[in-house]
C-alpha positions as CSV (number, residue, x, y, z in Angstrom):
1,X,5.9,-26.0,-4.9
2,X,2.9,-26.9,-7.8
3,X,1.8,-28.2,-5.2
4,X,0.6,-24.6,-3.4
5,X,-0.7,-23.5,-6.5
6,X,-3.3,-26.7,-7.3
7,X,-4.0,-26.4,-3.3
8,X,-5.1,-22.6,-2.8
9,X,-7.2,-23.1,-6.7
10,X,-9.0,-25.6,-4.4
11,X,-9.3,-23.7,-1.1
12,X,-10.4,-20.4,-2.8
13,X,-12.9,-22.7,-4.6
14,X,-14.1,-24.3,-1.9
15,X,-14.9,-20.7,0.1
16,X,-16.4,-19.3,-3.1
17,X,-18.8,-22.3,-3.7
18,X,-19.8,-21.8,0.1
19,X,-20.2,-18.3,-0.5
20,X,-22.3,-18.7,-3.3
21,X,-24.4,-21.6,-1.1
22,X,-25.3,-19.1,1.2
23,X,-26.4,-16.7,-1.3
24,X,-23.3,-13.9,-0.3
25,X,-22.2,-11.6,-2.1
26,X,-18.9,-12.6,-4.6
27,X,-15.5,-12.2,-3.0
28,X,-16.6,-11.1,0.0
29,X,-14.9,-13.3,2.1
30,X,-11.3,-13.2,2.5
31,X,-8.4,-15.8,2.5
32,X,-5.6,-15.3,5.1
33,X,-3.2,-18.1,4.4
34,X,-1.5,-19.0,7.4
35,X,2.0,-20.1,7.0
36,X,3.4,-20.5,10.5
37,X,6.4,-22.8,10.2
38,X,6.6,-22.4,6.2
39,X,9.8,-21.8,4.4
40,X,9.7,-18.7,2.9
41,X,9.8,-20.7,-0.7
42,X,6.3,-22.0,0.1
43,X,5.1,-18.1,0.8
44,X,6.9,-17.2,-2.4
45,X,4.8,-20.1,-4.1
46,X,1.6,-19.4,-2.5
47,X,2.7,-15.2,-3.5
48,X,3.4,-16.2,-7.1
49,X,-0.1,-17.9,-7.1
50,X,-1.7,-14.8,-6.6
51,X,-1.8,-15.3,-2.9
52,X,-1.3,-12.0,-0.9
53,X,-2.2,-12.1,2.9
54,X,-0.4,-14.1,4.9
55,X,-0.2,-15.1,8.9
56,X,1.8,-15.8,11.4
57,X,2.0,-16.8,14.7
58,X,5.3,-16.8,16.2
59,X,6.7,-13.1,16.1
60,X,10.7,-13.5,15.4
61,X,9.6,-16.2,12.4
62,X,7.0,-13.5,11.2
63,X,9.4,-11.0,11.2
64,X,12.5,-12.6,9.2
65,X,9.7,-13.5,6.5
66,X,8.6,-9.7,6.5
67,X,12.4,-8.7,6.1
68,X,13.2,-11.5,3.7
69,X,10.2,-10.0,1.3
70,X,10.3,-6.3,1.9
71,X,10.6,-6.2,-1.9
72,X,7.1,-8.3,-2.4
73,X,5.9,-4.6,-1.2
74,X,2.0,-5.6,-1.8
75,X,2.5,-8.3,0.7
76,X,0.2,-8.1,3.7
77,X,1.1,-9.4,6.9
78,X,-1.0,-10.7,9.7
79,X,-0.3,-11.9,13.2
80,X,-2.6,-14.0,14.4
81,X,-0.7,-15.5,17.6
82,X,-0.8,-14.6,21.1
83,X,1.3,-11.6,21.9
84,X,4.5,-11.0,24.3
85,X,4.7,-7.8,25.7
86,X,8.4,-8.1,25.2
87,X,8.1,-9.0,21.4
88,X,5.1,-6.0,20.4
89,X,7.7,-3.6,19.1
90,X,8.5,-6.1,17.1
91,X,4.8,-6.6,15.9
92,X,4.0,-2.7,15.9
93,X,7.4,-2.1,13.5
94,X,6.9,-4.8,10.9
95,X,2.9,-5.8,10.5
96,X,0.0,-4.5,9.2
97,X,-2.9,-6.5,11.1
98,X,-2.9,-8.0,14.0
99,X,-6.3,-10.3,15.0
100,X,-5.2,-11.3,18.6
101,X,-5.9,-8.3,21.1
102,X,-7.3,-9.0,24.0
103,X,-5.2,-7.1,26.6
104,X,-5.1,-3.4,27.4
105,X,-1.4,-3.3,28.0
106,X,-0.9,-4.9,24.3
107,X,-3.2,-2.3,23.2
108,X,-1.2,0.2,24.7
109,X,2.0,-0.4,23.4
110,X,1.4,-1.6,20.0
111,X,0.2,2.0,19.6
112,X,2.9,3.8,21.1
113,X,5.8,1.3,19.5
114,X,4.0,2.1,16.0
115,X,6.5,3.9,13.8
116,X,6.3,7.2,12.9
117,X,5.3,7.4,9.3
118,X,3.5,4.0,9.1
119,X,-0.5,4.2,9.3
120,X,-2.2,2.8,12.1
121,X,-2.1,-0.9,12.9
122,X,-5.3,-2.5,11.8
123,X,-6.5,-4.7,14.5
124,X,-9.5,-7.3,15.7
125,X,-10.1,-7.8,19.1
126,X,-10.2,-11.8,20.1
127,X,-13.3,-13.4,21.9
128,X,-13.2,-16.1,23.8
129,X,-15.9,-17.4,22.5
130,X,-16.2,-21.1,24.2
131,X,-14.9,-19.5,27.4
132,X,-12.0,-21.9,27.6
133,X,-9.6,-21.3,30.2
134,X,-6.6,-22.5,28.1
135,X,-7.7,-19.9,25.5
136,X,-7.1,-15.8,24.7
137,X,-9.6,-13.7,24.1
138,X,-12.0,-11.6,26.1
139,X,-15.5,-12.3,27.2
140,X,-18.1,-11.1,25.2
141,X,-19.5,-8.9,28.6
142,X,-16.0,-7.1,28.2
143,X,-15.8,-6.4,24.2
144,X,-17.2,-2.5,24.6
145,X,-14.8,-1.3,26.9
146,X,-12.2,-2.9,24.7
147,X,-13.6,-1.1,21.6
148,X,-13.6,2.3,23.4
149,X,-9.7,1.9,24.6
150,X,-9.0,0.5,21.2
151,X,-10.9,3.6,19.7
152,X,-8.9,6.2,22.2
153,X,-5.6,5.1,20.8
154,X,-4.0,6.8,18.0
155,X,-1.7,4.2,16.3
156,X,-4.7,1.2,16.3
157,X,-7.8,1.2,13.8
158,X,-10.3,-1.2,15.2
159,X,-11.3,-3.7,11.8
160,X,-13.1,-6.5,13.8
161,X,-13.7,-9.3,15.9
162,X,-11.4,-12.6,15.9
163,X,-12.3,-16.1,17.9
164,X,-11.1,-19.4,18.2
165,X,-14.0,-21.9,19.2
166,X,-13.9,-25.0,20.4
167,X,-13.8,-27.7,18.5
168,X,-18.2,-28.4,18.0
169,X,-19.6,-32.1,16.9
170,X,-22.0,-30.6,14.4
171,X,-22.2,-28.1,11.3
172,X,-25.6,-27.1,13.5
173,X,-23.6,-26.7,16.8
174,X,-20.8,-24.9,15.2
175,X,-23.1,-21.9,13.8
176,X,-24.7,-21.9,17.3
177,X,-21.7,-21.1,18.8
178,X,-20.1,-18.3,16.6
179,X,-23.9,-16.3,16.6
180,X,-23.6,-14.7,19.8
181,X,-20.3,-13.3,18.3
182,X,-22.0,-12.3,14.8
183,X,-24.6,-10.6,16.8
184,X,-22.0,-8.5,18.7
185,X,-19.7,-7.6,15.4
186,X,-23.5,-6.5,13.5
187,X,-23.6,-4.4,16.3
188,X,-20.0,-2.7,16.3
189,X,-20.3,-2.4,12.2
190,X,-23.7,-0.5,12.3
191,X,-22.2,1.9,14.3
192,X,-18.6,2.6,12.7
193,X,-18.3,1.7,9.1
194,X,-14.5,0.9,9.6
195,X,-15.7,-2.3,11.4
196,X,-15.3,-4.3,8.6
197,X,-13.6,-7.7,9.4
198,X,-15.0,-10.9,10.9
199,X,-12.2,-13.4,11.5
200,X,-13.8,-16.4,11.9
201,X,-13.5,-19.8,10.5
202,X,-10.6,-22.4,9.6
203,X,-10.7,-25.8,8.0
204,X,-12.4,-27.5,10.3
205,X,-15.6,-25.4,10.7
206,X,-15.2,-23.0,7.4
207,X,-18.7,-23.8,6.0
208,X,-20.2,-22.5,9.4
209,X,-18.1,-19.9,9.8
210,X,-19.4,-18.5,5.9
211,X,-22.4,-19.1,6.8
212,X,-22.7,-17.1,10.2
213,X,-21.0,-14.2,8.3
214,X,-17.6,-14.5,8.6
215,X,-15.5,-11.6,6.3
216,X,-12.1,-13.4,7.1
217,X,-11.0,-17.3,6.5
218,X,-7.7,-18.4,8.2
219,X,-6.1,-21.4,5.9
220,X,-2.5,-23.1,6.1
221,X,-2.5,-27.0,6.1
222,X,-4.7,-27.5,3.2
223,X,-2.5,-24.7,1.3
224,X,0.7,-25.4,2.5
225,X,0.3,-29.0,3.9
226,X,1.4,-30.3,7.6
227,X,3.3,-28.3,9.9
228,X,6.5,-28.6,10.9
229,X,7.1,-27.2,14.5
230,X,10.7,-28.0,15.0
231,X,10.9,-24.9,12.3
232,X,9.7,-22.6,14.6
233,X,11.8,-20.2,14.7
């Protein structure tokens, strides 16, 4: 498990010294280490390393890790995964963001599945920013009457915007297709100061992602090296 330690030293390097390229403020872009399909050994590695937020994607793996760690109590969990409305209980009980909304009936009961007691779910809405078929997320044209249901339910507190682009040929072609996004999160932030949280930007495209403005990095290969899917649980 060294390993994890040498490798998120190098990823956290490699998003400051992109940070600093673009002439952004210090630390203000977050690392969400994504650990779909990791033992929890590699989480405790990665947590021992100083690592804190973590995300998932499958929602019964996501929640054994959150009960096999309830005493790593400054753990934060993150689902970033598309969402079952026969598995949002599950989500609304045991996590403390969730990045993939995109459907009012998800909305809806994450809110009233929250337990009593907790504080509200912090969410982002997903845009489907390429407009892919195979992909979740709303359309931009659809984003404010999102954030108003969002905003009318008591057990959600709207962070942010979350997208998933399609794959781009270019560092140039990459930024072009995240800036109608940034345009629409300037927008929601101006207006409510608890619109905070651009999640945007993986290996693959994380220097265009810092660049366009992205609050919000989502990491796990170079962290916690390939995947194995015949873990998912």
């Amino acid at each position: 498990m060294a390993d994890i330690k040498a490798n998120l030293v190098q990823v956290t390097g490699q998003i400051d010294q992109l940070v600093q390229q673009c002439h952004r403020a210090a630390g203000c872009v977050r690392l969400l280490a994504v650990s779909k399909t990791k033992p929890v050994s590699a989480l405790c590695a990665a947590y021992e390393a100083g690592q804190r937020a973590f995300g998932e994607n499958y929602v019964q793996e996501a929640v054994d890790k959150y009960h096999a760690l309830s005493h790593l109590t400054d753990i934060e969990w993150h689902f970033i995964g598309p969402i079952q409305s026969n598995k949002s209980r599950l989500i609304a009980e045991t996590m403390h963001w969730v990045h993939s909304i995109d459907r009012e009936k998800i909305a809806r009961r994450l809110s009233e599945q929250r337990l009593e007691g907790l504080p509200p779910l912090n969410v982002c809405i997903q845009v489907n920013i390429s407009g892919e078929e195979s992909k979740a997320g709303i359309a931009l044209s659809e984003l404010g009457d999102m954030v108003a249901l969002i905003n009318s339910l008591p057990n959600l507190r709207l962070r942010g915007l979350m997208a998933i682009p399609a794959p781009q040929e270019s560092h140039a072609a990459q930024c072009a297709v995240y800036a109608p996004l940034v345009e629409a999160f300037v927008d929601l932030s101006t207006s409510d100061s608890m619109i905070d949280t651009l999640s945007i930007g993986m290996s693959g495209d994380l220097a265009a992602a810092i660049e366009s403005g992205s609050t919000m990095v989502r990491v796990g290969t170079a962290i916690f090296g390939e995947r194995d899917y015949s873990a998912k649980a």
